[in-house]
C-alpha positions in Angstrom: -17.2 -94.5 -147.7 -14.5 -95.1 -150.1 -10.8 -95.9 -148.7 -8.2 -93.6 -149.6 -5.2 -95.8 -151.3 -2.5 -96.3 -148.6 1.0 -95.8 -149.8 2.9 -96.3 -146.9 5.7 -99.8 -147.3 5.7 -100.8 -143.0 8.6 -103.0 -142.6 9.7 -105.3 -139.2 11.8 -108.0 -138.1 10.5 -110.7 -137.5 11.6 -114.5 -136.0 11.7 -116.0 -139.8 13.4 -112.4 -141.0 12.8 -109.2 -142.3 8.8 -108.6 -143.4 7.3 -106.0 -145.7 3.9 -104.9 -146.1 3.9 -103.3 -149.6 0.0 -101.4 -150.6 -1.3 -103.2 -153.9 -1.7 -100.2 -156.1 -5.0 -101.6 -157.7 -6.8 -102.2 -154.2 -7.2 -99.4 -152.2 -6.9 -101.3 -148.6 -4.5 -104.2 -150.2 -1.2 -105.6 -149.4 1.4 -108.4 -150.3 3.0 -109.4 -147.5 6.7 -110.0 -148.3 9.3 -112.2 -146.2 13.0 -111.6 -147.1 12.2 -110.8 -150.6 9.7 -113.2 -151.3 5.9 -112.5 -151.3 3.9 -114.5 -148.8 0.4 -113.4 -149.2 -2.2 -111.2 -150.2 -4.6 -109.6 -148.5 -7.3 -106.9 -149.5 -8.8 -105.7 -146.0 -12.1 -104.3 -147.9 -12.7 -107.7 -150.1 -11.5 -110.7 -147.7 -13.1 -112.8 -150.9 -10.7 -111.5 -153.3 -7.9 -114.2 -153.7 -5.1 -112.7 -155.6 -2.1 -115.7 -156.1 -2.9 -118.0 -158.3 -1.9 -120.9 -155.9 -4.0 -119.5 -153.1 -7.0 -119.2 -155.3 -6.5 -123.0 -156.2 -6.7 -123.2 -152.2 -10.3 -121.2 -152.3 -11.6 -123.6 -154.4 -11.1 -126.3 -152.5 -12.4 -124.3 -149.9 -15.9 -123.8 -151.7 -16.1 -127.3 -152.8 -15.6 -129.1 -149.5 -19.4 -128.8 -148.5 -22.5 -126.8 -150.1 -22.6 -122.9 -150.4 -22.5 -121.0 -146.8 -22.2 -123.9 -145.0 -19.6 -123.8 -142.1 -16.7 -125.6 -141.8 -14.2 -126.7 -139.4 -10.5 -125.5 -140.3 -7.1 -126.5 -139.0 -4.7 -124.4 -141.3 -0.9 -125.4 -140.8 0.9 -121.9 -141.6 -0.6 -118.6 -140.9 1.0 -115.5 -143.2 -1.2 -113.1 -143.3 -4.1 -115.0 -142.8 -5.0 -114.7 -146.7 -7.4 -118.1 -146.5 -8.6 -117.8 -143.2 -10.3 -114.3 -144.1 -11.4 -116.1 -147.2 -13.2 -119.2 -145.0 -14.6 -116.4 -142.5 -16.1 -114.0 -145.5 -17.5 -117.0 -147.4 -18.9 -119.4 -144.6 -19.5 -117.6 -142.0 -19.7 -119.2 -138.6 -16.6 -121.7 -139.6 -14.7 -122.5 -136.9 -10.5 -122.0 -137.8 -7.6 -122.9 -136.1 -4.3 -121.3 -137.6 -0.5 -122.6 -136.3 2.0 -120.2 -137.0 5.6 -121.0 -135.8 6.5 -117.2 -135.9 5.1 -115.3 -133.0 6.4 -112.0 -134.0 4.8 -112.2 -137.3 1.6 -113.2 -135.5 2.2 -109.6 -133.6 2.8 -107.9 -137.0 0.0 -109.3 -139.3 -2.7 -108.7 -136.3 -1.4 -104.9 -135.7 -0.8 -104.6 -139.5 -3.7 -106.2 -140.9 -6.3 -106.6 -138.0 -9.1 -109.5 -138.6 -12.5 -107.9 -139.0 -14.5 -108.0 -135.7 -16.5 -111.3 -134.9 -14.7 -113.6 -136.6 -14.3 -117.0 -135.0 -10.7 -117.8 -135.9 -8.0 -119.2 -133.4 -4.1 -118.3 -134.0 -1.6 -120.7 -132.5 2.1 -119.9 -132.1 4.0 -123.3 -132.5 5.4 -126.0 -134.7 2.6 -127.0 -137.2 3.3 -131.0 -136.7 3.3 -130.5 -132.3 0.2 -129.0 -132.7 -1.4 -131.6 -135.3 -0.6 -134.4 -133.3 -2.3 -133.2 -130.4 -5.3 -132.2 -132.1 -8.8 -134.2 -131.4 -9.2 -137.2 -133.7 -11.9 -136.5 -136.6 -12.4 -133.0 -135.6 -11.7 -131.2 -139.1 -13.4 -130.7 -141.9 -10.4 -129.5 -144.0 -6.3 -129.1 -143.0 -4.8 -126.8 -145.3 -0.9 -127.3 -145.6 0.8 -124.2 -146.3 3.4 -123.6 -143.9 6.8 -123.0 -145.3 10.7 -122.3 -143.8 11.4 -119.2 -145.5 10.8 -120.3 -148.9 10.8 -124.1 -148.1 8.9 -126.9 -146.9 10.3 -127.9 -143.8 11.0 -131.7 -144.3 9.0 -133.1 -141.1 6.1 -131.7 -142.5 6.0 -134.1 -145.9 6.4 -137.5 -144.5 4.2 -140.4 -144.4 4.0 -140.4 -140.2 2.6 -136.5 -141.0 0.4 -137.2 -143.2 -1.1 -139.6 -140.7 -1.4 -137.7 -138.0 -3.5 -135.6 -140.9 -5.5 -138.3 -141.6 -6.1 -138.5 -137.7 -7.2 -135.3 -137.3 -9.6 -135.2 -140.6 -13.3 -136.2 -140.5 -14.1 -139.3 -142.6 -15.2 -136.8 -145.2 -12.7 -134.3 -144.9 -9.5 -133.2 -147.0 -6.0 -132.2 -146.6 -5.1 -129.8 -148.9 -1.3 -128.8 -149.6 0.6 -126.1 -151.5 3.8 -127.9 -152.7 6.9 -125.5 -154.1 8.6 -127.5 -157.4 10.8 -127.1 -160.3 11.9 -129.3 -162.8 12.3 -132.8 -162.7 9.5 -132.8 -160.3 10.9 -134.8 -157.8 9.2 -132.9 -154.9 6.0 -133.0 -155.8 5.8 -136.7 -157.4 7.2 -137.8 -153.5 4.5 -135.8 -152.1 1.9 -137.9 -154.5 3.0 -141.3 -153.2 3.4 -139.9 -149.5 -0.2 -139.0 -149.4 -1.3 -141.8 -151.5 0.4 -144.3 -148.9 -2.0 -142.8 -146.4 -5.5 -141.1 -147.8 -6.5 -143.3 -150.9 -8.0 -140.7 -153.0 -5.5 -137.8 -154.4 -5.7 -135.3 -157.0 -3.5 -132.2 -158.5 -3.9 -129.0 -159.5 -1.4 -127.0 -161.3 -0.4 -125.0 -164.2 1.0 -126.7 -167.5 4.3 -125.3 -167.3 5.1 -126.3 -163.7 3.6 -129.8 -165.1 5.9 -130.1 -168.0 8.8 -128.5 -165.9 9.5 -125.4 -167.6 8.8 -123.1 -164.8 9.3 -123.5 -160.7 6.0 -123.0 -159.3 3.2 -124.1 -157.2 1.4 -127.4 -157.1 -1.8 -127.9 -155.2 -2.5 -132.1 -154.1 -6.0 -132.8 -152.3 -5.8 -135.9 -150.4 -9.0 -137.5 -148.6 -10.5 -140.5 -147.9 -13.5 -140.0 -149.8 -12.7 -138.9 -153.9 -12.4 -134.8 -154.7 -14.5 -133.1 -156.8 -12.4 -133.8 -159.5 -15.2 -132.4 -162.4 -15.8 -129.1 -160.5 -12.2 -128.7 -159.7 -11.3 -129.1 -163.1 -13.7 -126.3 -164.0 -12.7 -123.8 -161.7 -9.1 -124.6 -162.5 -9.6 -123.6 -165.9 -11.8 -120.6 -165.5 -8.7 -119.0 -163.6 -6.9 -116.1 -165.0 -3.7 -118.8 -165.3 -5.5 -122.0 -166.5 -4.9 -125.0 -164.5 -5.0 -128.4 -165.1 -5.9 -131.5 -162.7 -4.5 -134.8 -162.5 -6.5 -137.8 -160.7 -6.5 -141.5 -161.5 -4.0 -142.8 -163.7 -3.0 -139.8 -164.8 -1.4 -139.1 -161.4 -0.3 -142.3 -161.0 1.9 -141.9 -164.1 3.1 -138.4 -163.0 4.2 -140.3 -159.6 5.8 -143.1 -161.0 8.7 -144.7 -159.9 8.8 -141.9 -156.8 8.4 -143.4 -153.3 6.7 -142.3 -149.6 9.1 -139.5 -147.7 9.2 -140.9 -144.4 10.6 -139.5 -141.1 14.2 -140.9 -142.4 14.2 -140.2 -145.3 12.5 -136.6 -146.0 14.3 -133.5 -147.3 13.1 -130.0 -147.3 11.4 -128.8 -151.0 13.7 -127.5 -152.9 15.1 -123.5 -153.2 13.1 -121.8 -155.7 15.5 -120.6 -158.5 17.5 -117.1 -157.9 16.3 -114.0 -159.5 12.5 -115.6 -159.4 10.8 -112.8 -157.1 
């Protein structure tokens, strides 16, 4: 039975601030999830497959790569929102098992009662600080951590340091991967840190991005998979550029001259990502 197109904007305060749930008017049972003006995720309750951002898409494909079609996976994913990739995971392999930390327990309360998780589903959410909760984790219990937890619109600085990207590397399998949605605008600086922090701990690194956010001409979203053993890079770069926003991967040397000169963030030395630019929502 077909959905009837909900029109209805539910908004709520929340610990982080003020949250709206706004219907996608292409998607009958769809939503962007906005926090303080800014749009957190997407969700389409009828297609939990359907990845709509172009960064969270990048995410999905690391999701399909990181073992053959189906299979289950284990999945620690360090920020919550709406629970966009965790629906994703749960539609495409089902029987994954997925933890999900979210430091704001009222928008916990608000996405389950808002956007309810279909029935069966074998996912685990966590109210507290994504780092406590990593470092208490099993060692080599994941398959795949997903970094996407964000302070408002920023990364929260003790979440891009060398000492957390070890307890990462703790908490992966010896074939797993960390994969991390960095926020960055021209000259980069961010992001090229973020390179040599995860290079200083997982050996094998790669980027996906769009060329304009590469050359600097826009603020946007960068996507770096870290691991001990080496991504995909040849089926990454494929999807990448079958999206509907082509995006281009950097590995090898290539990444290593996008990084240069930039050194490891460390628990001393770390600062937050930067603001995205006013006016950009």
């Amino acid at each position: 039975m077909a959905h009837r197109q909900s029109t209805r904007v539910v908004e709520a305060t929340v610990d982080s601030g003020t949250v709206e749930l706004i219907p996608d008017p292409y998607r009958p049972r769809a939503h962007v999830l906005m926090l303080d003006g800014a749009p957190q995720s997407h969700v389409d309750l009828d297609d939990p497959a359907y990845l709509d951002f172009e960064y969270v898409r990048r995410l999905g494909h690391v999701v399909d790569l990181a073992a053959p079609a189906r299979q289950p996976l284990r999945v620690l994913h360090l920020g919550g929102g709406a629970l966009t990739l965790p629906r994703y995971v749960a539609a495409t392999r089902p029987r994954s098992t997925q933890q999900v930390v979210e430091i704001d327990a009222a928008l916990i309360e608000f996405v389950r009662r808002e956007l309810p998780l279909e029935k069966g589903h074998r996912i685990r959410i966590r109210h507290g600080d994504a780092r406590e909760v990593l470092t208490r984790a099993p060692e080599d219990s994941f398959d795949l951590v997903i970094g996407d937890a964000y302070a408002g619109t920023r990364s929260p600085a003790h979440l891009t340091t060398v000492e957390f990207a070890a307890a990462v590397a703790r908490a992966l399998r010896a074939d797993g991967w960390y994969a991390a949605n960095v926020a960055d605008g021209a000259p980069l600086t961010f992001a090229r840190t973020q390179v040599a922090t995860l290079r200083a701990v997982l050996p094998e690194v790669c980027l996906i991005a769009d060329p304009a956010v590469l050359r600097g001409r826009r603020f946007g979203n960068l996507i770096l998979i870290a691991g001990r053993t080496p991504p995909p890079v040849a089926e990454l770069t494929r999807k990448a550029a079958g999206d509907p926003f082509p995006g281009r991967v950097l590995d090898g040397e290539e990444l290593t001259r996008f990084a240069s000169g930039a050194a490891p963030a460390t628990d001393a030395t770390a600062r937050p990502s930067p603001p995205p630019p006013k006016g950009i929502f």
